[in-house]
DOTIFI-228045 format. One record per residue: x, y, z of N, C-alpha, C in turn. Coordinates in pm, 1 decimal. Each point is the difference from the previous one (the first is absolute). Example, Ala and Ser with C-alpha at 12.3 -4.5 7.8 and 13.67 -1.06 7.14 Angstrom:
<atoms>
<atom><n_X>1319.0</n_X><n_Y>-569.0</n_Y><n_Z>780.0</n_Z><ca_X>-89.0</ca_X><ca_Y>119.0</ca_Y><ca_Z>0.0</ca_Z><c_X>90.0</c_X><c_Y>120.0</c_Y><c_Z>0.0</c_Z></atom>
<atom><n_X>-35.0</n_X><n_Y>105.0</n_Y><n_Z>-72.0</n_Z><ca_X>82.0</ca_X><ca_Y>119.0</ca_Y><ca_Z>6.0</ca_Z><c_X>-77.0</c_X><c_Y>109.0</c_Y><c_Z>73.0</c_Z></atom>
</atoms>
This chain:
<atoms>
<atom><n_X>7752.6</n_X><n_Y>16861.8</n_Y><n_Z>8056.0</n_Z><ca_X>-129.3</ca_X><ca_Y>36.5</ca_Y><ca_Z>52.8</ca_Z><c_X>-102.8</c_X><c_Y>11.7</c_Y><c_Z>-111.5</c_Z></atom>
<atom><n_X>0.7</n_X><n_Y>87.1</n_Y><n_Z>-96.7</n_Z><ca_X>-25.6</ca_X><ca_Y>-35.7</ca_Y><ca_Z>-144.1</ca_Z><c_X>-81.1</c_X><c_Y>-92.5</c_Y><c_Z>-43.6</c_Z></atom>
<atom><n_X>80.2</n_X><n_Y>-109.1</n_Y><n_Z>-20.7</n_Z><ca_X>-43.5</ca_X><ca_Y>-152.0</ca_Y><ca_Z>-45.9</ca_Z><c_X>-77.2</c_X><c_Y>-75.0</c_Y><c_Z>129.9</c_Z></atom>
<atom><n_X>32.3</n_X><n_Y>46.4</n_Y><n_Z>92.8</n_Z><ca_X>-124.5</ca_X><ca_Y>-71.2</ca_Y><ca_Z>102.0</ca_Z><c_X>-135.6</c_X><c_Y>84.4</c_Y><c_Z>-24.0</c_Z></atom>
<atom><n_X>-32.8</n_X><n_Y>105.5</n_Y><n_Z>-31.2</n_Z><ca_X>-97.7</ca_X><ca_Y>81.0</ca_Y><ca_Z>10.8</ca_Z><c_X>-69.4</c_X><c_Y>-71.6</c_Y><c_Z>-107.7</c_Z></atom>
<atom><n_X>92.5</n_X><n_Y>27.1</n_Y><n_Z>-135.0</n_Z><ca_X>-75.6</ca_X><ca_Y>-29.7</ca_Y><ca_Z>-113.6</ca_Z><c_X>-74.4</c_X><c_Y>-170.7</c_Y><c_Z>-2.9</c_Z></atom>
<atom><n_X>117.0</n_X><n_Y>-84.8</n_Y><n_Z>102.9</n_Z><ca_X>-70.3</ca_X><ca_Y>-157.1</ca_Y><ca_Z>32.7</ca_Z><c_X>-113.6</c_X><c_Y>40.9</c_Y><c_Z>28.5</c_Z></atom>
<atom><n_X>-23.4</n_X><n_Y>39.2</n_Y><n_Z>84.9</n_Z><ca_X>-98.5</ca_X><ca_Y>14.4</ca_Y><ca_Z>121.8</ca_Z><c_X>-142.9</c_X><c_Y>65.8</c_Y><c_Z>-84.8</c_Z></atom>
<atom><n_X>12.7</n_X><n_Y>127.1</n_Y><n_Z>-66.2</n_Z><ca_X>-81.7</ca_X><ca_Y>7.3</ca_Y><ca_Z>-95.1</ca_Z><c_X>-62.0</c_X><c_Y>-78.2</c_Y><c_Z>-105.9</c_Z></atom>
<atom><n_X>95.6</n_X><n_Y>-89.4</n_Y><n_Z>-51.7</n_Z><ca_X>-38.8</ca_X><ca_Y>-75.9</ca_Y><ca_Z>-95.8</ca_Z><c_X>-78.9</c_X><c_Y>-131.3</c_Y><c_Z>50.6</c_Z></atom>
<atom><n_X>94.4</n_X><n_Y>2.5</n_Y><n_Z>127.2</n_Z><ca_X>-128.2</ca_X><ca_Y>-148.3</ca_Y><ca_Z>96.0</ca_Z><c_X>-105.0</c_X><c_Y>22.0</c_Y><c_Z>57.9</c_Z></atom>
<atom><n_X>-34.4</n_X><n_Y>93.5</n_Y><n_Z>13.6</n_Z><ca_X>-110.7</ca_X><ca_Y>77.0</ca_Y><ca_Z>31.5</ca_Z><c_X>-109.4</c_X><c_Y>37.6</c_Y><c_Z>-68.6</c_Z></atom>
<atom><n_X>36.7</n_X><n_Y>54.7</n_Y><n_Z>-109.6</n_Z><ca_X>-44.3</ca_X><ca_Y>-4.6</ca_Y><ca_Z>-127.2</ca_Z><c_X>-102.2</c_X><c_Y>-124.1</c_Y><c_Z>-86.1</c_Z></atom>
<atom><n_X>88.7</n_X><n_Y>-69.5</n_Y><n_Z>1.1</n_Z><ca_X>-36.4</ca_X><ca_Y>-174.2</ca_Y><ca_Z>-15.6</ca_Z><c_X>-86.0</c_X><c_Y>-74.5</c_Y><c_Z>96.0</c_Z></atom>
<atom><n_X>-12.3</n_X><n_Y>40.2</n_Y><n_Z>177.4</n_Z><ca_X>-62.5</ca_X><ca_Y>-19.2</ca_Y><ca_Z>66.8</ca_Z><c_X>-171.3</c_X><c_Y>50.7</c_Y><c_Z>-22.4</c_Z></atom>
<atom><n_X>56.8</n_X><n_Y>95.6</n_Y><n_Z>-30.4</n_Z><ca_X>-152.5</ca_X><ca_Y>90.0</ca_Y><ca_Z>-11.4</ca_Z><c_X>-92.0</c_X><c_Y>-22.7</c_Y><c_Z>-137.4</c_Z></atom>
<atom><n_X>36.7</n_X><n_Y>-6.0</n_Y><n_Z>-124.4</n_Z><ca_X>0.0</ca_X><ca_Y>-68.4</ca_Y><ca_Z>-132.1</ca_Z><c_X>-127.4</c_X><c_Y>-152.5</c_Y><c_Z>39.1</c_Z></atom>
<atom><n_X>140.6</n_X><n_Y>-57.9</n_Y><n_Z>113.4</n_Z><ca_X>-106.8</ca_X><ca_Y>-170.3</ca_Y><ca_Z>-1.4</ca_Z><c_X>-60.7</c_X><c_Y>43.0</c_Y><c_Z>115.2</c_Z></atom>
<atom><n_X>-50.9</n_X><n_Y>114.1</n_Y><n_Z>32.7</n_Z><ca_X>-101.0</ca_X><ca_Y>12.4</ca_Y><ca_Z>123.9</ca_Z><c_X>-111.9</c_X><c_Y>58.5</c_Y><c_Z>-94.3</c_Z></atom>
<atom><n_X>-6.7</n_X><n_Y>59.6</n_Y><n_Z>-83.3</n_Z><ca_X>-95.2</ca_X><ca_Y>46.6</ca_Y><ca_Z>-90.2</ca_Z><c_X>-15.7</c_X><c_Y>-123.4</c_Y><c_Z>-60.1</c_Z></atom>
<atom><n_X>69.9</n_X><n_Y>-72.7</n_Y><n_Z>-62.0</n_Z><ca_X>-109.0</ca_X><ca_Y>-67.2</ca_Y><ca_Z>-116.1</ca_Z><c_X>-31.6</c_X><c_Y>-108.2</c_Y><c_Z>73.6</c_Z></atom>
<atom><n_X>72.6</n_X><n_Y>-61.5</n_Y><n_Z>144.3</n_Z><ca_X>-111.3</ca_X><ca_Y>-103.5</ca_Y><ca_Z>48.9</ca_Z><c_X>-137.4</c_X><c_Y>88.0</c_Y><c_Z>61.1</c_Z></atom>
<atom><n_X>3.0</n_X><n_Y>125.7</n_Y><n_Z>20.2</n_Z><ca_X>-91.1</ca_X><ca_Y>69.5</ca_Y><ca_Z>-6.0</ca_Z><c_X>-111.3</c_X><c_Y>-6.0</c_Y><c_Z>-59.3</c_Z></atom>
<atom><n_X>65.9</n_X><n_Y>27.8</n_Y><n_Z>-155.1</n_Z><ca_X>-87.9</ca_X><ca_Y>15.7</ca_Y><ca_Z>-114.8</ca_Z><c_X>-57.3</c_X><c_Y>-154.7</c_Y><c_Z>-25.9</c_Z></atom>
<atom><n_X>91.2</n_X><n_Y>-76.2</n_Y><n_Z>74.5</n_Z><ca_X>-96.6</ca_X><ca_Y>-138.6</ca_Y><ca_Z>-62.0</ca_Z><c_X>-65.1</c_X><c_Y>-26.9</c_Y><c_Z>136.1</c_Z></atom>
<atom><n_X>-7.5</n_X><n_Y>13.7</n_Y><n_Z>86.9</n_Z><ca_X>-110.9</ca_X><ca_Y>-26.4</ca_Y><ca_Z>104.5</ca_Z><c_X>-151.0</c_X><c_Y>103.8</c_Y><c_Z>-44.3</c_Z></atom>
<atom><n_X>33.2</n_X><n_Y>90.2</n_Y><n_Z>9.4</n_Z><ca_X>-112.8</ca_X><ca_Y>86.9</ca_Y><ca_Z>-101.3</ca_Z><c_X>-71.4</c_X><c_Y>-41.1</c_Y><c_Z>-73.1</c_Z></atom>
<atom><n_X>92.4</n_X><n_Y>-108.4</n_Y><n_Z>-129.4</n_Z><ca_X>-69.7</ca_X><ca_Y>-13.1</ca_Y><ca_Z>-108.1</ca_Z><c_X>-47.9</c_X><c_Y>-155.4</c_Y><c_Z>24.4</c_Z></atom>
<atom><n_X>56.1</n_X><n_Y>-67.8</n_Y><n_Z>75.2</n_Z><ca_X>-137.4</ca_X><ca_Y>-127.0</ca_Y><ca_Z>68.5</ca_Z><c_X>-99.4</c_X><c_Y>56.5</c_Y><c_Z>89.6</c_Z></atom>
<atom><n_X>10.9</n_X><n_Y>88.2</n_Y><n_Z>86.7</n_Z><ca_X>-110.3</ca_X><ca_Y>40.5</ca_Y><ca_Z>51.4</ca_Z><c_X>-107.1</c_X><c_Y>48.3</c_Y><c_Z>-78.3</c_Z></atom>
<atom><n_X>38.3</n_X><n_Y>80.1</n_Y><n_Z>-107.8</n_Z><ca_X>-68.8</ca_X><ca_Y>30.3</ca_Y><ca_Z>-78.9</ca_Z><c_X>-80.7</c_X><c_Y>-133.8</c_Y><c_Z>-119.3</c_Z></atom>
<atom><n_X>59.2</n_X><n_Y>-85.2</n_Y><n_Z>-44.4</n_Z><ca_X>-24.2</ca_X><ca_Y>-169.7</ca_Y><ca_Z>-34.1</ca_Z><c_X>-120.3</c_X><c_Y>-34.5</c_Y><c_Z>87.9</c_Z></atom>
<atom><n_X>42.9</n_X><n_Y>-9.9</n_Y><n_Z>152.6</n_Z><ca_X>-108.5</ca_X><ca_Y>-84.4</ca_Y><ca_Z>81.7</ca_Z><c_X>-118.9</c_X><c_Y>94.7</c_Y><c_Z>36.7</c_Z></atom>
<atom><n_X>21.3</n_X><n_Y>132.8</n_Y><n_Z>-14.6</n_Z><ca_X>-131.4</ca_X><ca_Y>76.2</ca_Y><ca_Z>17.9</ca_Z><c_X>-87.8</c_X><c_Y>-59.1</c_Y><c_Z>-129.0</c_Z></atom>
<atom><n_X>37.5</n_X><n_Y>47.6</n_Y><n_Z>-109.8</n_Z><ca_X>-92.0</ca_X><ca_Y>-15.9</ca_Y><ca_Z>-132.5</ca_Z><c_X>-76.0</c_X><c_Y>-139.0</c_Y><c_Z>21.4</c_Z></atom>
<atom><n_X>103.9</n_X><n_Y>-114.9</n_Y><n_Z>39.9</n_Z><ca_X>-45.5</ca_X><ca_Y>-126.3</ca_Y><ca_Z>29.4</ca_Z><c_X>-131.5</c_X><c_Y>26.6</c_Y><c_Z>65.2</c_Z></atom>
<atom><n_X>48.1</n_X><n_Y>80.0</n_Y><n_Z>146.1</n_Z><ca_X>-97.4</ca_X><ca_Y>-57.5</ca_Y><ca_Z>78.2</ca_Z><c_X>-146.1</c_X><c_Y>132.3</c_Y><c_Z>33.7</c_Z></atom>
<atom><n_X>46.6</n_X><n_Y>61.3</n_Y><n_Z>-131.7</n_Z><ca_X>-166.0</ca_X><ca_Y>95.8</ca_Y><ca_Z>9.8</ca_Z><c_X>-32.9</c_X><c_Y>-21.9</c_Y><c_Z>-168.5</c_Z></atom>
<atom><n_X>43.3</n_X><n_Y>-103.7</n_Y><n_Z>-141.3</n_Z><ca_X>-70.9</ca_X><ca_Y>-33.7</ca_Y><ca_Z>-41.8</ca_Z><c_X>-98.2</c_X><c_Y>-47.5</c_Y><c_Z>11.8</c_Z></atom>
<atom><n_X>-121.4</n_X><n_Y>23.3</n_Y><n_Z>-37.2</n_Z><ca_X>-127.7</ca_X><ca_Y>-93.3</ca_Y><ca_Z>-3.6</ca_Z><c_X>17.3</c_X><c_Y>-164.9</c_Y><c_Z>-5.2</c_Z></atom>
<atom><n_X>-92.2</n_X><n_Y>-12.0</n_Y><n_Z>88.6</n_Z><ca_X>22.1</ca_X><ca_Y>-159.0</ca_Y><ca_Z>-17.0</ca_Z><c_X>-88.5</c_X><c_Y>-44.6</c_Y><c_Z>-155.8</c_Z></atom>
<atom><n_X>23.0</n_X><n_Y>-135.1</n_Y><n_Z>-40.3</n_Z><ca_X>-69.5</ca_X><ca_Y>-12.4</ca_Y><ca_Z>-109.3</ca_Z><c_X>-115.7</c_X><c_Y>-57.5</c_Y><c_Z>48.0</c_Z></atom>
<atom><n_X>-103.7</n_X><n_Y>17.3</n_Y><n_Z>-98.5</n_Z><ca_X>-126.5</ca_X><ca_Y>-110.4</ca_Y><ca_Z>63.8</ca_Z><c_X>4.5</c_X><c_Y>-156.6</c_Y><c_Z>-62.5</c_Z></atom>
<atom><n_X>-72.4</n_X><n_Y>-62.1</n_Y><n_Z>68.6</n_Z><ca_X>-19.2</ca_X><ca_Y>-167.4</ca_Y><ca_Z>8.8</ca_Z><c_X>32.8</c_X><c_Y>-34.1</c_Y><c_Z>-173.9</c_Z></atom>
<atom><n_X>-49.4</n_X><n_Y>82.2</n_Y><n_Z>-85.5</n_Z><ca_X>-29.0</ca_X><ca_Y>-81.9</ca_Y><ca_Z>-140.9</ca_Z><c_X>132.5</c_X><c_Y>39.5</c_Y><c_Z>-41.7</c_Z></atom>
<atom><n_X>56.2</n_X><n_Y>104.9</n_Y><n_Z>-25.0</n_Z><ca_X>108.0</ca_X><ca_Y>61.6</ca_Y><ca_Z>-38.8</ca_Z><c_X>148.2</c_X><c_Y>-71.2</c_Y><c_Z>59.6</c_Z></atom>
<atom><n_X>-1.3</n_X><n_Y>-38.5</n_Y><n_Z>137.3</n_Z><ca_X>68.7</ca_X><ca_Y>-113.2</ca_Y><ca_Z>62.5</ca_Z><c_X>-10.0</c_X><c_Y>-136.6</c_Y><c_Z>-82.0</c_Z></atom>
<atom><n_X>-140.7</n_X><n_Y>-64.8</n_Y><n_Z>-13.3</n_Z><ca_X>15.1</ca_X><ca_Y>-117.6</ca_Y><ca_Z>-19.9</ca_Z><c_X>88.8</c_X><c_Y>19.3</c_Y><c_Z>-222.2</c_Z></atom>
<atom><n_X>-71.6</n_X><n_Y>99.6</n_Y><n_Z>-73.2</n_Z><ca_X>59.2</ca_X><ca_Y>8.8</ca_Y><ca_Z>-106.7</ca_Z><c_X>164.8</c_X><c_Y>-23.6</c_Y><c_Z>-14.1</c_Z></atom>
<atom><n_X>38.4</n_X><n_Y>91.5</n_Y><n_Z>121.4</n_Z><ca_X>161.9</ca_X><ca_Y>10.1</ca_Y><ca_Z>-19.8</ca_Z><c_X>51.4</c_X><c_Y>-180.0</c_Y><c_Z>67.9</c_Z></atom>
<atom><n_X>-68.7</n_X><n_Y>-64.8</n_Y><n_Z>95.7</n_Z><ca_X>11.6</ca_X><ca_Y>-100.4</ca_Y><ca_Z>6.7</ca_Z><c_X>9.9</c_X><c_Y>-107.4</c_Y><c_Z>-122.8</c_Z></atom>
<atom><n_X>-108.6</n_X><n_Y>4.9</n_Y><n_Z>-77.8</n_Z><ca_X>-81.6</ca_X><ca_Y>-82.0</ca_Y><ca_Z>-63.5</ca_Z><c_X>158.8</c_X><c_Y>29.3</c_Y><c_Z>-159.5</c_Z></atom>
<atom><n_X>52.5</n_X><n_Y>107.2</n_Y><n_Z>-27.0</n_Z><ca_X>147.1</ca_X><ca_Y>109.1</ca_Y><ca_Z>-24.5</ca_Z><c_X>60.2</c_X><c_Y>-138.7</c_Y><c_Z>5.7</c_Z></atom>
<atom><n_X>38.5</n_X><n_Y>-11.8</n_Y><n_Z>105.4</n_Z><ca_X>193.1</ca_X><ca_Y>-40.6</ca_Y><ca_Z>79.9</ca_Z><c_X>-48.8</c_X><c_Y>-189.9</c_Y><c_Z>-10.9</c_Z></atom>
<atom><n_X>-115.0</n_X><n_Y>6.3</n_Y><n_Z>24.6</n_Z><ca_X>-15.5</ca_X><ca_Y>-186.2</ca_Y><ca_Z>-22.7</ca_Z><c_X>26.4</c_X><c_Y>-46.8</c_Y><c_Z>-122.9</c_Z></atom>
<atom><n_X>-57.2</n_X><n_Y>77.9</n_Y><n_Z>-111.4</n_Z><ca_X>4.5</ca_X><ca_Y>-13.1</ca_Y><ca_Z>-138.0</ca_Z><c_X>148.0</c_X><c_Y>20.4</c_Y><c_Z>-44.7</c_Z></atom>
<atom><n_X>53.0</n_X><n_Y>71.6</n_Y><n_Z>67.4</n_Z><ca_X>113.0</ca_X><ca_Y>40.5</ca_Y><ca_Z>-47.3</ca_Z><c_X>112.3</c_X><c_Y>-157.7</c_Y><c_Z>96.2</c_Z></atom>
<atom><n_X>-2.2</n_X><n_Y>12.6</n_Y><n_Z>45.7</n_Z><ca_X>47.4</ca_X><ca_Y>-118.1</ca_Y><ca_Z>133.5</ca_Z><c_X>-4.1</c_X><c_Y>-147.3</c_Y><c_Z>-82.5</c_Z></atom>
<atom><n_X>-158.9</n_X><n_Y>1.6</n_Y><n_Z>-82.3</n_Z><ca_X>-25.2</ca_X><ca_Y>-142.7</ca_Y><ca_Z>-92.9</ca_Z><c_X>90.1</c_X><c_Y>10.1</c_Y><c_Z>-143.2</c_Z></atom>
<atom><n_X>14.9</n_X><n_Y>137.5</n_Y><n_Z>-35.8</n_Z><ca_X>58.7</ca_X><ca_Y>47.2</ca_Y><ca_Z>-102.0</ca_Z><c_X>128.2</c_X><c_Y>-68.9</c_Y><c_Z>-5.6</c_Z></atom>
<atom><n_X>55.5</n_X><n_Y>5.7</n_Y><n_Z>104.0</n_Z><ca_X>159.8</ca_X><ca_Y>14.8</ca_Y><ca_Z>36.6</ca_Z><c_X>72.1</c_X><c_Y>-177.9</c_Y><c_Z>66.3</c_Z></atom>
<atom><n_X>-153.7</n_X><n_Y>-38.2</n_Y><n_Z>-16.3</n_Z><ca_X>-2.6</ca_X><ca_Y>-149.7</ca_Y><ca_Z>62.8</ca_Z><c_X>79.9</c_X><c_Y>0.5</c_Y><c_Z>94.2</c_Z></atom>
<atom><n_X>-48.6</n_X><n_Y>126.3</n_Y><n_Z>165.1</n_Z><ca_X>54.9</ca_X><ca_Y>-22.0</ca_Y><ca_Z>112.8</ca_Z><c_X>-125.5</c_X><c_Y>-60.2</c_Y><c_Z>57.7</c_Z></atom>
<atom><n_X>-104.5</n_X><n_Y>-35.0</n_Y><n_Z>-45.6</n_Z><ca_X>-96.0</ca_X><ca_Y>-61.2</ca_Y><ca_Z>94.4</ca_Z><c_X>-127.1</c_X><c_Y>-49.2</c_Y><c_Z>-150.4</c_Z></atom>
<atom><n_X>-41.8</n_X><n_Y>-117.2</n_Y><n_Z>26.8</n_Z><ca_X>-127.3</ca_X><ca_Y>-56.5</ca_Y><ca_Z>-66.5</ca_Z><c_X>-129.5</c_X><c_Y>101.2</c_Y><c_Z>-23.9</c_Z></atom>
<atom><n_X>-53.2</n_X><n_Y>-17.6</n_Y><n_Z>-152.3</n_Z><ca_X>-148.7</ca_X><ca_Y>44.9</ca_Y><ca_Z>53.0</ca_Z><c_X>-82.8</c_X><c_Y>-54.5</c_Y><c_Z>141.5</c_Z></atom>
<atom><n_X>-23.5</n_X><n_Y>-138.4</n_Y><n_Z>31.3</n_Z><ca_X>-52.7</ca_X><ca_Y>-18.9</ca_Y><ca_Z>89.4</ca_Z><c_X>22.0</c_X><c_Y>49.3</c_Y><c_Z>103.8</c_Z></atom>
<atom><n_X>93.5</n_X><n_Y>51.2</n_Y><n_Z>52.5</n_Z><ca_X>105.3</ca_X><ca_Y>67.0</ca_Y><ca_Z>99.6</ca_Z><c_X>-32.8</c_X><c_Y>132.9</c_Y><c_Z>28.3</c_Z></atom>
<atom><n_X>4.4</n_X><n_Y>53.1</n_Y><n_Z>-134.9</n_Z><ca_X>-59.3</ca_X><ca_Y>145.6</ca_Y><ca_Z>-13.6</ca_Z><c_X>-202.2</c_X><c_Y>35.4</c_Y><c_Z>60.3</c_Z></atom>
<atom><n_X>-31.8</n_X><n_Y>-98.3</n_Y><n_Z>-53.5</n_Z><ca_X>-117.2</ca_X><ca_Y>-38.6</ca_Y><ca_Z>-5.8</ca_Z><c_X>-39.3</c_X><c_Y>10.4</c_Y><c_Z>149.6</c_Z></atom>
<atom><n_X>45.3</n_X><n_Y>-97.9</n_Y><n_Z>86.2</n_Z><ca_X>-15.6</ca_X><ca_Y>-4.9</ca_Y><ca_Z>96.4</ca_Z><c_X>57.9</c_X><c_Y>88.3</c_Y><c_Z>83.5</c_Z></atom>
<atom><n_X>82.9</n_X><n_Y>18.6</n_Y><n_Z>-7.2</n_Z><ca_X>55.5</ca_X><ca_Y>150.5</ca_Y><ca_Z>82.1</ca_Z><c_X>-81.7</c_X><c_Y>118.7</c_Y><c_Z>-49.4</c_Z></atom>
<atom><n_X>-20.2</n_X><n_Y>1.9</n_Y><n_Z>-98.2</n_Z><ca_X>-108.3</ca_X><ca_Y>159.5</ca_Y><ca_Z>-14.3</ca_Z><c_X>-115.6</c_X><c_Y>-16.3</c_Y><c_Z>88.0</c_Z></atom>
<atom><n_X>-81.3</n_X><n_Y>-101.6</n_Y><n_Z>-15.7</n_Z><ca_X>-138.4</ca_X><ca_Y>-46.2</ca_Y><ca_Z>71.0</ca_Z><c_X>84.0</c_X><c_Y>40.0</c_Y><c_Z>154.7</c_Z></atom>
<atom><n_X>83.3</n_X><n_Y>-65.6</n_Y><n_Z>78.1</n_Z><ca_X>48.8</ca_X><ca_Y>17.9</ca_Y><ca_Z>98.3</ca_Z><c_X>-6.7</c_X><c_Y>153.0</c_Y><c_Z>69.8</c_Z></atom>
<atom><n_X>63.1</n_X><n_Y>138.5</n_Y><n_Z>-113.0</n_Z><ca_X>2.4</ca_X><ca_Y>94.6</ca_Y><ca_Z>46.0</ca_Z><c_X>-88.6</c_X><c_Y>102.6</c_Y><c_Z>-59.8</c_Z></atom>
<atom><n_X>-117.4</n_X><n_Y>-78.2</n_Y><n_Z>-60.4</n_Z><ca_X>-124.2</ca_X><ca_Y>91.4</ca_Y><ca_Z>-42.7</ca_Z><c_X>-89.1</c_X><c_Y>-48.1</c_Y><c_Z>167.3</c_Z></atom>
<atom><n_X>35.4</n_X><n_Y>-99.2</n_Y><n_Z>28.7</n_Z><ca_X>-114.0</ca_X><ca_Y>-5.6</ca_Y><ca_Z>106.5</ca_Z><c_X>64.9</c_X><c_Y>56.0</c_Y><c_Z>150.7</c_Z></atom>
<atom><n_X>113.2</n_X><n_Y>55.5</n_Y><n_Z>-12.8</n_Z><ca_X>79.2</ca_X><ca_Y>38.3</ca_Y><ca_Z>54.1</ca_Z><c_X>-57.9</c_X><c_Y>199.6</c_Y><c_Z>-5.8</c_Z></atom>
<atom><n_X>71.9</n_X><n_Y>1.1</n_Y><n_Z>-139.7</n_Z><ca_X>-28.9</ca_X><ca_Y>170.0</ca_Y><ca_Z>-6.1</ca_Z><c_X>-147.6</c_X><c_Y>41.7</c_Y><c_Z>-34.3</c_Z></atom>
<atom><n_X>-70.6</n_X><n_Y>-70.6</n_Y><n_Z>-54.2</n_Z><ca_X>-141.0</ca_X><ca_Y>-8.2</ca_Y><ca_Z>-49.4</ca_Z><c_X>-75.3</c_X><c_Y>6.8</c_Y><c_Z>153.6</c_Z></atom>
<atom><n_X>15.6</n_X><n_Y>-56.2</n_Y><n_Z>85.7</n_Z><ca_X>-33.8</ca_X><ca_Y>-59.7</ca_Y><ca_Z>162.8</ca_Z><c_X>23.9</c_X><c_Y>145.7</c_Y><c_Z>34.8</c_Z></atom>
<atom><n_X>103.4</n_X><n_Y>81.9</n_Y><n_Z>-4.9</n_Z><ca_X>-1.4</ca_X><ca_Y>88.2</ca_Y><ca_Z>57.5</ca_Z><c_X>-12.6</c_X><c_Y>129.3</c_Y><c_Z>-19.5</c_Z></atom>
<atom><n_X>-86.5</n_X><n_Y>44.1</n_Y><n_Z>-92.7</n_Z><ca_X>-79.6</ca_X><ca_Y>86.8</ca_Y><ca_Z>-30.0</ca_Z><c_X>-154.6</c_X><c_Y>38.0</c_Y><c_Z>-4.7</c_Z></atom>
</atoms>
């Protein structure tokens, strides 16, 4: 009787353990997608900079042409620029 108790405790135990920390990690994405989604948005110029960032860096890395870059920035300045 003993050794069933002490099973039973110890599986129980272990049950409750992974009920807290999937706990603790649902918490801590909720907490992730809040910050996400009550940071400030950025404005139009500050957008196109971090754009203007990842193209350069993109030509850097020769995953895409200057011309490429070129034209895709124009693309989403008249894009994010348009909508402000």
């Amino acid at each position: 009787m003993h050794r069933k108790a002490v099973h039973y405790v110890t599986r129980t135990t272990s049950a409750a353990a992974g009920a807290v920390a999937t706990a603790a990690t649902s918490v801590a994405a909720a907490a992730v997608a809040a910050s996400i989604m009550f940071s400030p948005v950025a404005d139009a110029s500050s957008r196109m900079d971090g754009v203007r960032e990842d193209l350069l860096r993109a030509v850097q890395l020769n995953q895409i042409t200057e011309e490429q870059a070129v034209k895709f920035e124009a693309k989403l300045a008249g894009r994010i620029l348009g909508e402000a």
